[in-house]
mmCIF entry with sequence, helices, sheets and N, C-alpha, C, O atoms, coordinates in Angstrom:
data_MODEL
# 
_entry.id   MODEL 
# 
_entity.id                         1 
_entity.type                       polymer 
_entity.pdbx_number_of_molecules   1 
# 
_entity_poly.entity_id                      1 
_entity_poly.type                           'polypeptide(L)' 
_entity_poly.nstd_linkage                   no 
_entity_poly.nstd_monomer                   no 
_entity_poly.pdbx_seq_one_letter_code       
;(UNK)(UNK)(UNK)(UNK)(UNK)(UNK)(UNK)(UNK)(UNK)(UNK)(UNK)(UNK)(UNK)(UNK)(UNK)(UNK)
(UNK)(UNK)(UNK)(UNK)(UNK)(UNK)(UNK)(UNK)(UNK)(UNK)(UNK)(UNK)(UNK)(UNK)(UNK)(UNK)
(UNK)(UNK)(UNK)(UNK)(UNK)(UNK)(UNK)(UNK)(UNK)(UNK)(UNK)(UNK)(UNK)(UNK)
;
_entity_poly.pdbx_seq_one_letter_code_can   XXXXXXXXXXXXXXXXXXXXXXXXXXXXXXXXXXXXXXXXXXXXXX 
_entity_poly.pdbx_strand_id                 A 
# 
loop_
_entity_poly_seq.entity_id 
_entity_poly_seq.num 
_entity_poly_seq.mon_id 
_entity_poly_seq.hetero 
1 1  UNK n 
1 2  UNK n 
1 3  UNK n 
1 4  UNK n 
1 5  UNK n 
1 6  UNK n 
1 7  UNK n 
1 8  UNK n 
1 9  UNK n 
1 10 UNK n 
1 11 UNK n 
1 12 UNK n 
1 13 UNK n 
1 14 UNK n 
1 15 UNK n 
1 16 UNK n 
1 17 UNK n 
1 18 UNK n 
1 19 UNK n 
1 20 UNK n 
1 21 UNK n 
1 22 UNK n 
1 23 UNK n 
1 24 UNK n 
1 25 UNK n 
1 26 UNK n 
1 27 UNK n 
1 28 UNK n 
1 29 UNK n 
1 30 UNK n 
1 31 UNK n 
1 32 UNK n 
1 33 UNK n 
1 34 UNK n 
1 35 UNK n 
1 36 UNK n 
1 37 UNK n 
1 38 UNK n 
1 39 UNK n 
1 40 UNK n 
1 41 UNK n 
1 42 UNK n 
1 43 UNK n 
1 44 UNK n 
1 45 UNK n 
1 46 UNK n 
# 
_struct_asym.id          A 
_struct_asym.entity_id   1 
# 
_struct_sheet.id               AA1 
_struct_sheet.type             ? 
_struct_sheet.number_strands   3 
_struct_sheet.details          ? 
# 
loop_
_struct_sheet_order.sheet_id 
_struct_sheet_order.range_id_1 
_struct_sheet_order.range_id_2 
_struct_sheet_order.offset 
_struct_sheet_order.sense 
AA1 1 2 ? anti-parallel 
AA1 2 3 ? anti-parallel 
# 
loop_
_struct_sheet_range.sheet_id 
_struct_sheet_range.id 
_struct_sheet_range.beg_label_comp_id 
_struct_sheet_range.beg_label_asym_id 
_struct_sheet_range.beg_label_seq_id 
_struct_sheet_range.pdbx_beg_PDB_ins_code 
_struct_sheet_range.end_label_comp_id 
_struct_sheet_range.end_label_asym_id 
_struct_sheet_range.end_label_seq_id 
_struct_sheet_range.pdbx_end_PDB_ins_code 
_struct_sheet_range.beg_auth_comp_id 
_struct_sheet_range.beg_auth_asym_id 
_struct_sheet_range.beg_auth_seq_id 
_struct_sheet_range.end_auth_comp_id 
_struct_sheet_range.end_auth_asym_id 
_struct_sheet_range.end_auth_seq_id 
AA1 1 UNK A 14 ? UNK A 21 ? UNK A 14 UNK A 21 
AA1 2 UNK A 27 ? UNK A 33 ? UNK A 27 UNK A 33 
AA1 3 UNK A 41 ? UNK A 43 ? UNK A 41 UNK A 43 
# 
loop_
_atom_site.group_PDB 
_atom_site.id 
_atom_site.type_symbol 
_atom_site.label_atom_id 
_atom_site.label_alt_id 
_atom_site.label_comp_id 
_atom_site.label_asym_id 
_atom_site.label_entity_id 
_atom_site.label_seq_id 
_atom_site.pdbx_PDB_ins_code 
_atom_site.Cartn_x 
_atom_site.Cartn_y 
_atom_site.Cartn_z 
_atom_site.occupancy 
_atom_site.B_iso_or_equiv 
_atom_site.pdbx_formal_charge 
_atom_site.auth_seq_id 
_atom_site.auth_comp_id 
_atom_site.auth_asym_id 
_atom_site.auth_atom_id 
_atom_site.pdbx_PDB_model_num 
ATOM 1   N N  . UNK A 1 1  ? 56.225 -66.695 92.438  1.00 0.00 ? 1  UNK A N  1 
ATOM 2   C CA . UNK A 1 1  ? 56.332 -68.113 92.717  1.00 0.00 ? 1  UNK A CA 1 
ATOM 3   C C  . UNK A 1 1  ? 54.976 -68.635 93.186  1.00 0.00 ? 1  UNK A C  1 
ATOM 4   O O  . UNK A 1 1  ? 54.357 -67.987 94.030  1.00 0.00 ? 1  UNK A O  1 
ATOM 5   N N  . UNK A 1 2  ? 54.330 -70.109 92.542  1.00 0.00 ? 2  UNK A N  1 
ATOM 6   C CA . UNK A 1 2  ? 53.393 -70.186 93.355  1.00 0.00 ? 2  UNK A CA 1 
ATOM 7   C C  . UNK A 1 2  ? 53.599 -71.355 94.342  1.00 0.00 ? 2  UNK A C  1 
ATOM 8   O O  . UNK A 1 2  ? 54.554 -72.132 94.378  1.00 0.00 ? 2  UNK A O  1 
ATOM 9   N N  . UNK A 1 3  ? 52.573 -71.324 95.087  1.00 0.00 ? 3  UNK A N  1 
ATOM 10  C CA . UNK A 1 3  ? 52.242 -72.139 96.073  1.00 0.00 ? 3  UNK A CA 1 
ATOM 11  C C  . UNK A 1 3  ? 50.554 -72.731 96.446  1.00 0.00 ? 3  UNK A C  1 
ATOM 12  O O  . UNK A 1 3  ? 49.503 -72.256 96.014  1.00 0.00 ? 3  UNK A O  1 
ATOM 13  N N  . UNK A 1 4  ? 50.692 -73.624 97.157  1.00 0.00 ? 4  UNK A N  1 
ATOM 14  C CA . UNK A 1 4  ? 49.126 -74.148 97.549  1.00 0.00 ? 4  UNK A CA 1 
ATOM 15  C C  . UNK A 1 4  ? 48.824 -73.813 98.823  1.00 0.00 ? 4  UNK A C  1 
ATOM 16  O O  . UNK A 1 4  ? 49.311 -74.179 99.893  1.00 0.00 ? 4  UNK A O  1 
ATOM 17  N N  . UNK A 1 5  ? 47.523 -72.696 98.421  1.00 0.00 ? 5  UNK A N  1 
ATOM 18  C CA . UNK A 1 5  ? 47.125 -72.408 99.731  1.00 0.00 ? 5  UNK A CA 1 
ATOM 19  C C  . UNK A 1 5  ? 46.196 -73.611 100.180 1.00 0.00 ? 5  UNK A C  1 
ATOM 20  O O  . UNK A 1 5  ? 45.663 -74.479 99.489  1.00 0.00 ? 5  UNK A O  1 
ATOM 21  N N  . UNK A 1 6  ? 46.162 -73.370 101.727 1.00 0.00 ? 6  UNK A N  1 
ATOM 22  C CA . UNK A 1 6  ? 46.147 -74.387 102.237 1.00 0.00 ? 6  UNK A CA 1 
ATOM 23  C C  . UNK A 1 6  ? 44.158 -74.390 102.543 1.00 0.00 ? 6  UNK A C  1 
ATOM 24  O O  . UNK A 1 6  ? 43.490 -75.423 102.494 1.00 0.00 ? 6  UNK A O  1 
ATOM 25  N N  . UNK A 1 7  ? 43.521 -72.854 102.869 1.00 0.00 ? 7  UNK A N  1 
ATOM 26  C CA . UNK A 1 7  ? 42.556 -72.415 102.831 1.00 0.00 ? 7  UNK A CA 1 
ATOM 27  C C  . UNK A 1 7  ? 41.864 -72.633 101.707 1.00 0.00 ? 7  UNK A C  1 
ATOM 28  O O  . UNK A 1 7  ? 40.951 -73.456 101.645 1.00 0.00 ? 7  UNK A O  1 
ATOM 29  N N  . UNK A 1 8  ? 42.379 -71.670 100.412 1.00 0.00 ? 8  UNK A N  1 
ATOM 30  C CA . UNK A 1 8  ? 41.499 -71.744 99.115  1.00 0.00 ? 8  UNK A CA 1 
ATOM 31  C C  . UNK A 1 8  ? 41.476 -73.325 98.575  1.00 0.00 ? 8  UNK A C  1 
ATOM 32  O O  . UNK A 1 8  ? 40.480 -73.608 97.909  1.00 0.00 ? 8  UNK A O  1 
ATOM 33  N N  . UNK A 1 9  ? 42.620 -74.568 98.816  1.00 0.00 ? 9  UNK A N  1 
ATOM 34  C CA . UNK A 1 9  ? 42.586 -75.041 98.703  1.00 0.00 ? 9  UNK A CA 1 
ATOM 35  C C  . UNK A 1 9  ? 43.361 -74.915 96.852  1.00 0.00 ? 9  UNK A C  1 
ATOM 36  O O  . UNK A 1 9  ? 43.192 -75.941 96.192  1.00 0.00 ? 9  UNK A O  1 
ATOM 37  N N  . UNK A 1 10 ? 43.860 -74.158 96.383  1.00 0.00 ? 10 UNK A N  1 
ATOM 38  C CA . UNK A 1 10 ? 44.540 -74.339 95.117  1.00 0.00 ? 10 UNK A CA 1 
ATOM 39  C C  . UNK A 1 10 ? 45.870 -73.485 95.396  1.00 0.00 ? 10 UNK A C  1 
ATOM 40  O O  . UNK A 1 10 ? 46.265 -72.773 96.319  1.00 0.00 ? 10 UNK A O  1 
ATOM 41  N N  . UNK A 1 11 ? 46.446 -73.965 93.954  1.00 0.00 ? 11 UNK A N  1 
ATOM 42  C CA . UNK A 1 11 ? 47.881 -73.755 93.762  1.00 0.00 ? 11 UNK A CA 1 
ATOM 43  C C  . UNK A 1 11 ? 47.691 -71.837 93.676  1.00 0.00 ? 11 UNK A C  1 
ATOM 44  O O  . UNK A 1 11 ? 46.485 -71.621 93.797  1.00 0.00 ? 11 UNK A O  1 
ATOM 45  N N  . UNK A 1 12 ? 48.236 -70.884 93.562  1.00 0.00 ? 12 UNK A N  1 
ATOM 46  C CA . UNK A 1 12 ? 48.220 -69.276 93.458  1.00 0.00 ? 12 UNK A CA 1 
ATOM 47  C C  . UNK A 1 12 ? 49.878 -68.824 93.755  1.00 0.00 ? 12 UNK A C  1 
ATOM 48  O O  . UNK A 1 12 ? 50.709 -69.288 94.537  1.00 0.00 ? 12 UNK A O  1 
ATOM 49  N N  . UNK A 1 13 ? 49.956 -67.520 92.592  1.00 0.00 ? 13 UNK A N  1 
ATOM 50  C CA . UNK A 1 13 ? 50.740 -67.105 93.193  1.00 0.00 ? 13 UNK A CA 1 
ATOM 51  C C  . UNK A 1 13 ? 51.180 -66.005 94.505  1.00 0.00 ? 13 UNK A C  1 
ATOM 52  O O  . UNK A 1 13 ? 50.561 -65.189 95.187  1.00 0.00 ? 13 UNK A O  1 
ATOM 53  N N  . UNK A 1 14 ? 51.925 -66.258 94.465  1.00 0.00 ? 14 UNK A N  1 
ATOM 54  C CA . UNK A 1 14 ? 52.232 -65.462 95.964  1.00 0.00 ? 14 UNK A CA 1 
ATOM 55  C C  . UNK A 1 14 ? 52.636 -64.424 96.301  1.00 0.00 ? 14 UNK A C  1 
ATOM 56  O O  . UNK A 1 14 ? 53.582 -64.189 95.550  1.00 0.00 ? 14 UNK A O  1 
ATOM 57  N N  . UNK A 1 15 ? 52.501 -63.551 97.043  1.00 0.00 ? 15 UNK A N  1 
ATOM 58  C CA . UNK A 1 15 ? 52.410 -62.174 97.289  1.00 0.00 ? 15 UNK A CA 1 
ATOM 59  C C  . UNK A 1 15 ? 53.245 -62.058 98.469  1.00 0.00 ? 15 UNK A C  1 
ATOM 60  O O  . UNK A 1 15 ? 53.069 -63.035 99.197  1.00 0.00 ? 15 UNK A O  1 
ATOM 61  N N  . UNK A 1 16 ? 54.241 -61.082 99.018  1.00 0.00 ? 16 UNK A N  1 
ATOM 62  C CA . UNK A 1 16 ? 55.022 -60.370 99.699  1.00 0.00 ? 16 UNK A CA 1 
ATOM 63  C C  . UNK A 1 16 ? 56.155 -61.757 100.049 1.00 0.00 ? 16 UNK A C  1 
ATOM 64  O O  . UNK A 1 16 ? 56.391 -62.109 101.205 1.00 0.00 ? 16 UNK A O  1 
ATOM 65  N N  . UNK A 1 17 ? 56.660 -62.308 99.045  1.00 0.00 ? 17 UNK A N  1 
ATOM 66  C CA . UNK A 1 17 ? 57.470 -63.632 99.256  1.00 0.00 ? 17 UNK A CA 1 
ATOM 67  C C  . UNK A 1 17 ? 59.334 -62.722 99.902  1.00 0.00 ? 17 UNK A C  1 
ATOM 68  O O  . UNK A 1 17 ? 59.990 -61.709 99.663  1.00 0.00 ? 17 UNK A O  1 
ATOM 69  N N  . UNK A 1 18 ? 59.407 -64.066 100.857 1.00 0.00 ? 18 UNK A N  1 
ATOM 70  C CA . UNK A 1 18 ? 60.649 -63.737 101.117 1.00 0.00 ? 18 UNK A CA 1 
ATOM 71  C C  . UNK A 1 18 ? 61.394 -65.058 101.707 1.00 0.00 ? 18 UNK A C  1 
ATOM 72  O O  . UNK A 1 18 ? 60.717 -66.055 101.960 1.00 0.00 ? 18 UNK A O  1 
ATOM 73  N N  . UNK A 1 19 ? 62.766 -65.047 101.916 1.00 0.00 ? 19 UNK A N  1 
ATOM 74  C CA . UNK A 1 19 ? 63.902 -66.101 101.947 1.00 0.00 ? 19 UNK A CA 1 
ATOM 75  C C  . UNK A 1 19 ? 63.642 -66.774 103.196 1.00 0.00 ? 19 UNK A C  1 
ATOM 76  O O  . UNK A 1 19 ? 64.074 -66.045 104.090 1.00 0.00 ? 19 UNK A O  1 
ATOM 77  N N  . UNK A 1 20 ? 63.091 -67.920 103.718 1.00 0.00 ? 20 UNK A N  1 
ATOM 78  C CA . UNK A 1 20 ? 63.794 -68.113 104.734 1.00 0.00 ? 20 UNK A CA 1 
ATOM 79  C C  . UNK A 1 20 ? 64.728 -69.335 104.857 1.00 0.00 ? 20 UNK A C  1 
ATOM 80  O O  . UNK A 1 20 ? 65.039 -70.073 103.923 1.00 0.00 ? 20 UNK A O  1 
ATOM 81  N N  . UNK A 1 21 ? 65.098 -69.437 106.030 1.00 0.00 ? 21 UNK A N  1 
ATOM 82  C CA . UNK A 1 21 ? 65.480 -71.238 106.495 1.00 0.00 ? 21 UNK A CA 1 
ATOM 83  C C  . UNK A 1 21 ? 64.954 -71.324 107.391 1.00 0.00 ? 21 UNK A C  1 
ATOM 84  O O  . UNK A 1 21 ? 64.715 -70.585 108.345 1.00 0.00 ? 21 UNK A O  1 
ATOM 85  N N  . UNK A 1 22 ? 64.671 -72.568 107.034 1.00 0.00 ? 22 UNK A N  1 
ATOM 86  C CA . UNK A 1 22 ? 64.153 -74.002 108.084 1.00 0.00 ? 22 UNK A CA 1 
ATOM 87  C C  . UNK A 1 22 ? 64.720 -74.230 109.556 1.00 0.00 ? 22 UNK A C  1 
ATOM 88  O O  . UNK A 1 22 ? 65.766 -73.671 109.885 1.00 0.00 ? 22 UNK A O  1 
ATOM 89  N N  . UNK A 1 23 ? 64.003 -75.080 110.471 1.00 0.00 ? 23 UNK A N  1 
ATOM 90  C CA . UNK A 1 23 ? 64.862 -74.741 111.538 1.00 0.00 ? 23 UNK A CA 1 
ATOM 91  C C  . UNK A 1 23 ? 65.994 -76.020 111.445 1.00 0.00 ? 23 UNK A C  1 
ATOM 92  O O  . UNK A 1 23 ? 66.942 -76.214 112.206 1.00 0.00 ? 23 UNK A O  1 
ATOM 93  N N  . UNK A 1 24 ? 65.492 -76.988 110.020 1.00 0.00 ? 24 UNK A N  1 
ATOM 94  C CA . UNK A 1 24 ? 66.590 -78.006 109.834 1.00 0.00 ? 24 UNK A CA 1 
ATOM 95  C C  . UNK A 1 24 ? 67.981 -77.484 109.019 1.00 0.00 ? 24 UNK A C  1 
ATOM 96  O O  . UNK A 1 24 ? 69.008 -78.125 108.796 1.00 0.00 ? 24 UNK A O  1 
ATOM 97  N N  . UNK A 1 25 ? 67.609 -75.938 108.618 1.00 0.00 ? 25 UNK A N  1 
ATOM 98  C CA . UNK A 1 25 ? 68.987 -75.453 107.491 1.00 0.00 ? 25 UNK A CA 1 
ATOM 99  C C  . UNK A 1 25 ? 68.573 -75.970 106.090 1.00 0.00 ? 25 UNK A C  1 
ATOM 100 O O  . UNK A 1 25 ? 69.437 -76.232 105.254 1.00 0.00 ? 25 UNK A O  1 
ATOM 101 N N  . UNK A 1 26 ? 67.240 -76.118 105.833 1.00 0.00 ? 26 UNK A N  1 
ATOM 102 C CA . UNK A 1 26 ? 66.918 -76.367 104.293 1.00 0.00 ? 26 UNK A CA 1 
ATOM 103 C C  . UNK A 1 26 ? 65.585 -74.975 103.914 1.00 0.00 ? 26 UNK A C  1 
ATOM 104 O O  . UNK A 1 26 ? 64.458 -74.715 104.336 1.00 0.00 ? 26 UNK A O  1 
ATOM 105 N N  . UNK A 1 27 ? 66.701 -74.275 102.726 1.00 0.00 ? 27 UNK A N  1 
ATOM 106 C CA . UNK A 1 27 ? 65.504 -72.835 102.241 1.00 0.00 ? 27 UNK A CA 1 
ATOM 107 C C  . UNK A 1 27 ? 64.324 -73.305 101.814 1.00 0.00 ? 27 UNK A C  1 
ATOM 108 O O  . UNK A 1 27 ? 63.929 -74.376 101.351 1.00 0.00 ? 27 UNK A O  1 
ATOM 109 N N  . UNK A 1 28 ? 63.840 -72.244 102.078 1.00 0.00 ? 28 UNK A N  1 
ATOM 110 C CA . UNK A 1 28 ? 62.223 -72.762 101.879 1.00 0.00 ? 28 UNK A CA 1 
ATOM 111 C C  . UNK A 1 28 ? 61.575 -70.913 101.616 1.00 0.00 ? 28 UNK A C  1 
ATOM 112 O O  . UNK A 1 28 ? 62.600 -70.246 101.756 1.00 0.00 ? 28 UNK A O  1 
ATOM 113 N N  . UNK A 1 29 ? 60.767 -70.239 101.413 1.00 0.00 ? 29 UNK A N  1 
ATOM 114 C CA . UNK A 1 29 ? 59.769 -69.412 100.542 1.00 0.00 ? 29 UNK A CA 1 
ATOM 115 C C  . UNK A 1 29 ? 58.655 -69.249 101.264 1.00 0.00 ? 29 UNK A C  1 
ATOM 116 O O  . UNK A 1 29 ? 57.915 -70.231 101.203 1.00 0.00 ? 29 UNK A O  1 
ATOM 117 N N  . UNK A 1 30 ? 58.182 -68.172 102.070 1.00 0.00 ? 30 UNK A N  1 
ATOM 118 C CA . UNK A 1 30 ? 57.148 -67.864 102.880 1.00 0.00 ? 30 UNK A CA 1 
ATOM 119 C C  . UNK A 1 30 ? 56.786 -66.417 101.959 1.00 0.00 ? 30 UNK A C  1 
ATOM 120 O O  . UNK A 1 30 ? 57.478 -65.445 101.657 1.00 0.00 ? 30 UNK A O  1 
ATOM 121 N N  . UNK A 1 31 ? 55.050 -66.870 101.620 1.00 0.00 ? 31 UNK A N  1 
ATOM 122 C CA . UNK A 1 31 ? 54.400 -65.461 101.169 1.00 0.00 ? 31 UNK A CA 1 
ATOM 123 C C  . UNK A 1 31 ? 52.525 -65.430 102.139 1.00 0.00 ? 31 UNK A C  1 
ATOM 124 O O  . UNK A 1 31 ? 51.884 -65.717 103.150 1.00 0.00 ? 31 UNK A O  1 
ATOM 125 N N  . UNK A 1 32 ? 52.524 -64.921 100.980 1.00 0.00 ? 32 UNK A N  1 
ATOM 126 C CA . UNK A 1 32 ? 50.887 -64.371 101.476 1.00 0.00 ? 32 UNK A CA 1 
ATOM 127 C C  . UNK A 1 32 ? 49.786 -64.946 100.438 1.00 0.00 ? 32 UNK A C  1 
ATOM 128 O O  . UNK A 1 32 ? 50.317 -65.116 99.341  1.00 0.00 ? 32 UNK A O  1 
ATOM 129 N N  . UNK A 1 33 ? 48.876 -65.180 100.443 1.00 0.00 ? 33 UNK A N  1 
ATOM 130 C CA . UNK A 1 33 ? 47.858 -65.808 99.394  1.00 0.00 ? 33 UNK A CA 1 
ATOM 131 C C  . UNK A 1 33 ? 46.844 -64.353 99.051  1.00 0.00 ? 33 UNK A C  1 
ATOM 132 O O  . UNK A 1 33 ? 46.113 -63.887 99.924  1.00 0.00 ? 33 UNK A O  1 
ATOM 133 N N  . UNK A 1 34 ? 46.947 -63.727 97.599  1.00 0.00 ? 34 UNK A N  1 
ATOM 134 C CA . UNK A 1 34 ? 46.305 -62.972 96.974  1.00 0.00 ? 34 UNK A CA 1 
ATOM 135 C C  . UNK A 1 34 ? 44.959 -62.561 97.525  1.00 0.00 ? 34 UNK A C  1 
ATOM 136 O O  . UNK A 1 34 ? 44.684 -61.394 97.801  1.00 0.00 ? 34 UNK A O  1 
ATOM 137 N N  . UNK A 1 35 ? 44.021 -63.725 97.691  1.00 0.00 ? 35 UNK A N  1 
ATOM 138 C CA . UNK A 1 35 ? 42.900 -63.695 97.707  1.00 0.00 ? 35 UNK A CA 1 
ATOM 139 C C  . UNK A 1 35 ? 42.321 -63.641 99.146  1.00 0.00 ? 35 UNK A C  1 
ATOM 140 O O  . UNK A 1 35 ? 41.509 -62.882 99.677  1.00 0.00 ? 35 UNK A O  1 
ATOM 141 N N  . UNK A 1 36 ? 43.275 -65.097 99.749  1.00 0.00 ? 36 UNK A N  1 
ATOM 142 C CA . UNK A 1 36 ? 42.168 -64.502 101.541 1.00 0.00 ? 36 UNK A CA 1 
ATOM 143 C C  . UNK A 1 36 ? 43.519 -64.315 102.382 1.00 0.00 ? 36 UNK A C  1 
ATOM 144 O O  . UNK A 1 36 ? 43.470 -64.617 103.575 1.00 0.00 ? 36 UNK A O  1 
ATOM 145 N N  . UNK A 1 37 ? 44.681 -63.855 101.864 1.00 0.00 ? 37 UNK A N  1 
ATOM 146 C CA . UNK A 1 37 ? 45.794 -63.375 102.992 1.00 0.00 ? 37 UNK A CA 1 
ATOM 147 C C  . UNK A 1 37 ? 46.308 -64.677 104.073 1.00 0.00 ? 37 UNK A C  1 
ATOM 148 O O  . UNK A 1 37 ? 46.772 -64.484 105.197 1.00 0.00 ? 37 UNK A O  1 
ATOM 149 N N  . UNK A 1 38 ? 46.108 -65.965 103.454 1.00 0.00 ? 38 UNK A N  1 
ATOM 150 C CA . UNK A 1 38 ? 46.865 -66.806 104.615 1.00 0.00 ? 38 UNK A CA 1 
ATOM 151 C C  . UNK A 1 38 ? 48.238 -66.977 104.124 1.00 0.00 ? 38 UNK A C  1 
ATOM 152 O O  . UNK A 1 38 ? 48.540 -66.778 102.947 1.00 0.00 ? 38 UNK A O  1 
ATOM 153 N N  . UNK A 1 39 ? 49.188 -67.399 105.160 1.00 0.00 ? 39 UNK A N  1 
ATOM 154 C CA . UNK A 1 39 ? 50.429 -67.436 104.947 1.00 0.00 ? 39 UNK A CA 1 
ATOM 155 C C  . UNK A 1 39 ? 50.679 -68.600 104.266 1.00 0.00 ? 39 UNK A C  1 
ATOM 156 O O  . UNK A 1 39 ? 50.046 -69.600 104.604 1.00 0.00 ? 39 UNK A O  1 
ATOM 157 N N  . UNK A 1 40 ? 51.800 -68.698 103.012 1.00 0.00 ? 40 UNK A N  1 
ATOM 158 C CA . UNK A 1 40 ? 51.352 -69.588 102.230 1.00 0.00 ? 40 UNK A CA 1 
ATOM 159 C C  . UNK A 1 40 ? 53.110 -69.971 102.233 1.00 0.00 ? 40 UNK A C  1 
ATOM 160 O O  . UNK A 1 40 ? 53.981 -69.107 102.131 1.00 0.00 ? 40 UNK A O  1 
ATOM 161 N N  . UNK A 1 41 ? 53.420 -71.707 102.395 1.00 0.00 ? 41 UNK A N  1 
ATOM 162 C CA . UNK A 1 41 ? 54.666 -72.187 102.107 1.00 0.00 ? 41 UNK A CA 1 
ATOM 163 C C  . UNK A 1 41 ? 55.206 -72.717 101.449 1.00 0.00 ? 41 UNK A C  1 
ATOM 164 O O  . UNK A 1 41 ? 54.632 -73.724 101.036 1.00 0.00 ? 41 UNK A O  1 
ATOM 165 N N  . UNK A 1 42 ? 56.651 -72.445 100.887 1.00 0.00 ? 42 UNK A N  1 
ATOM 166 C CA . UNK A 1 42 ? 57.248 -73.257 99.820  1.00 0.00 ? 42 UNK A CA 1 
ATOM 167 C C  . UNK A 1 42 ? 58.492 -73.992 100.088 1.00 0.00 ? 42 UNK A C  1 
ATOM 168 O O  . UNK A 1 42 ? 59.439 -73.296 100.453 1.00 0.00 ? 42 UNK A O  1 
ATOM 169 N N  . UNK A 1 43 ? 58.721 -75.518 99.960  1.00 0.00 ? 43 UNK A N  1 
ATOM 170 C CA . UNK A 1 43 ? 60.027 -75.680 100.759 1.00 0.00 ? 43 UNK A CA 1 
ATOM 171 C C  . UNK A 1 43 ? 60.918 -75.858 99.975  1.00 0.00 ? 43 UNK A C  1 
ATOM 172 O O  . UNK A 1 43 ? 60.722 -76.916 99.376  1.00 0.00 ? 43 UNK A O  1 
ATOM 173 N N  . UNK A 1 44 ? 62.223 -75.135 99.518  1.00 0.00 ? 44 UNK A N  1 
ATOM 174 C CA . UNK A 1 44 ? 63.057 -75.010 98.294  1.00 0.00 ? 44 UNK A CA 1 
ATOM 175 C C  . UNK A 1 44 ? 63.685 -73.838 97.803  1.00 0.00 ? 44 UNK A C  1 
ATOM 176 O O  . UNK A 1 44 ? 63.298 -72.670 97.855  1.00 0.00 ? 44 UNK A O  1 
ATOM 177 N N  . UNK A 1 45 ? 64.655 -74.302 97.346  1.00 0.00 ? 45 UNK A N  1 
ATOM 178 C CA . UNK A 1 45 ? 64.847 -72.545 97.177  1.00 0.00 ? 45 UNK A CA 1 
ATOM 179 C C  . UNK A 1 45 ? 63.743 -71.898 95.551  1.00 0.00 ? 45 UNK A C  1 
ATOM 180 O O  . UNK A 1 45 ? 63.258 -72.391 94.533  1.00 0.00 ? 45 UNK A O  1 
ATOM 181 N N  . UNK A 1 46 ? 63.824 -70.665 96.167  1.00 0.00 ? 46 UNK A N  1 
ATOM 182 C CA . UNK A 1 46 ? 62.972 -69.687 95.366  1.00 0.00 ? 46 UNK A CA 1 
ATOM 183 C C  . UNK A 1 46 ? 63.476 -68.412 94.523  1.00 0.00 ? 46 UNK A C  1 
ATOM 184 O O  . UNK A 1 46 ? 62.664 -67.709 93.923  1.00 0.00 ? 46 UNK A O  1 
# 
């Protein structure tokens, strides 16, 4: 899945992705960015 890191500044896909929820109860997609390792977010399901 990708996402926009917020560092590199572009869209990438994402590395060690997993499920979460929100603290409003809406899923959303937390990984890692390939290149410089920042935590990278997706809000939706995945």
């Amino acid at each position: 899945m990708q996402a926009y890191c917020m560092k590199c500044r572009t869209k990438r896909e994402m590395r060690n992705t997993r499920s979460i929820v929100m603290k409003n109860g809406k899923p959303a997609t937390q990984g890692v960015c390939p290149v410089c390792g920042t935590k990278m977010f997706r809000i939706g399901k995945g």
